[in-house]
N, C-alpha and C positions, 0 to 999 in steps of 0.2 A: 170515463166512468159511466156504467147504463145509466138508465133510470130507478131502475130496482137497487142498483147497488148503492146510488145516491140517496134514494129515500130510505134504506136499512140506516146509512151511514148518517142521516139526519136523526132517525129516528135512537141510535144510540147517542148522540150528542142532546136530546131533549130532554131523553132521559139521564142525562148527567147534567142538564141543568136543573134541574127537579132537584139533583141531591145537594146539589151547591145552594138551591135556597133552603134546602129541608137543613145540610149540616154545617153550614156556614163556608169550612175551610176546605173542604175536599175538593181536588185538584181534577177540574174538568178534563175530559176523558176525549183526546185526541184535538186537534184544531178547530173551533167556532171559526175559522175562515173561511170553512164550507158553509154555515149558515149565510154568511153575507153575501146578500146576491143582490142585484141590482134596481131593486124594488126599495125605492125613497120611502120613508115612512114621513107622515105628516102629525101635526098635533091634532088632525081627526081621529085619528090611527090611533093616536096616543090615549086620545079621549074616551074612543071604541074601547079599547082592550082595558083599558082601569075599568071602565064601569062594568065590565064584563064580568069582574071578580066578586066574590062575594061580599055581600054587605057594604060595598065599594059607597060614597056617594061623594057627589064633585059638592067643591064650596066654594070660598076665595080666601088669601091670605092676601092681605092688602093691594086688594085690587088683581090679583095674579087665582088663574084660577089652580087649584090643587085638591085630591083625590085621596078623601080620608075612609079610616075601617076604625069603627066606634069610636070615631072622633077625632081619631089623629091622623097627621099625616103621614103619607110614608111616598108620596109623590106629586109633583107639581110642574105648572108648564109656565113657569115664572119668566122663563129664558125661550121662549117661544121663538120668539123676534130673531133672535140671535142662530132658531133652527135646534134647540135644545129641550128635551123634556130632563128632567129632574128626578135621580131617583133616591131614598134615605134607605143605603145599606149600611152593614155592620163594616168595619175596616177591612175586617179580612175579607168577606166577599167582593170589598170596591178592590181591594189590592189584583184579588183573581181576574175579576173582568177588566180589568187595565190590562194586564198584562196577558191575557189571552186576545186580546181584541181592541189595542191603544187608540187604532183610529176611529173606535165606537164609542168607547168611554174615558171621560176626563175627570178626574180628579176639581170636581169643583174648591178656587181657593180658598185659601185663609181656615180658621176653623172649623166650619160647616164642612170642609172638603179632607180635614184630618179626623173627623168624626163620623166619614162612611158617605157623606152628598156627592152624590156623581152624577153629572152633565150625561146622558147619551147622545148624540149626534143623532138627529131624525134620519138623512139624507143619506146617511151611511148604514144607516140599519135595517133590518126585515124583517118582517112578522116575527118571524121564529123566537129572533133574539131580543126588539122589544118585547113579545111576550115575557119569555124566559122571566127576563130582567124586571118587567115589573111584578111579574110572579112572587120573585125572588124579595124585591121589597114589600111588599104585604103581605106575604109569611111573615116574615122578620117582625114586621110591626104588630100582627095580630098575635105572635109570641109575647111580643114584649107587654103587648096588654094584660095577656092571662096574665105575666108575674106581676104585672102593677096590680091588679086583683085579687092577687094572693097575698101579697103583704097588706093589703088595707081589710082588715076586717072591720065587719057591720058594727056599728054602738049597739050597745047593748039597750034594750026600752030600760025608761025610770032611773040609768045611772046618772048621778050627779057628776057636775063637773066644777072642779076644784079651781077657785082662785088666789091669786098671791093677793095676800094684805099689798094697797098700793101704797109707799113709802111717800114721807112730802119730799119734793125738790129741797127746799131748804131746812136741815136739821137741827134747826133752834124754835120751828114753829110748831 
């Protein structure tokens, strides 16, 4: 494959991870095997690229440090040690990127890992696709803020707030 023809062929793969964080479930578009090239990613890399994003700012979740957007998380280098950065997608995005790319992304266990947390493998991955990827989980999370936003409306000034008469524990006194 040229070079020209590699980078057209990257460049329609970037732009089909774009739409897999924009629409959650849409079916990446040809093989992310060309993205994996030989360039380890590290948790500097990791580090780089989250704070890159908007309103990105690093914290720690008990002692681990992780990469929140207005407060939450939506990524973490918990599993460093182990060569893993952490990413909180929706299920169907974790399902996609497994299965486009198994030896990238694991399926973190137990609940946390049936509820969207997936392991990426630093060592096996490349710019491209840790971008992508954590792209992909802070969309997700700064979506999910506007709706926690939108169900919580502002108190009203001056309204009162209603209490229950407190009952005694024992009902003879």
């Amino acid at each position: 494959m040229s070079g020209f023809a590699a980078r057209t062929t990257q460049s329609r793969l970037l732009k089909s991870w774009a739409r897999l964080s924009h629409f959650g479930t849409r079916k990446i578009a040809g093989s992310l095997q060309l993205l994996v090239a030989s360039f380890a990613m590290t948790p500097e890399d990791f580090r780089r690229i989250a704070l890159s994003l908007e309103g990105t700012e690093e914290s720690s979740h008990m002692g681990q440090p992780d990469f929140r957007v207005s407060g939450r998380i939506f990524a973490t280098l918990a599993a460093q040690k182990q060569g893993y950065g952490n990413l909180m997608l929706s299920p169907e995005q974790q399902a996609t990127f497994v299965e486009e790319l198994p030896d990238v992304f694991i399926p973190i266990p137990g609940g946390w890992g049936r509820m969207g947390a997936t392991h990426i493998v630093l060592a096996k991955a490349n710019m491209d696709v840790l971008s992508g990827a954590l792209e992909a989980a802070w969309r997700l999370r700064k979506e999910k803020n506007a709706k926690v936003r939108k169900k919580t409306s502002p108190k009203k000034p001056g309204a009162k707030r209603t209490r229950r008469k407190r009952s005694s524990r024992f009902p003879n006194e």
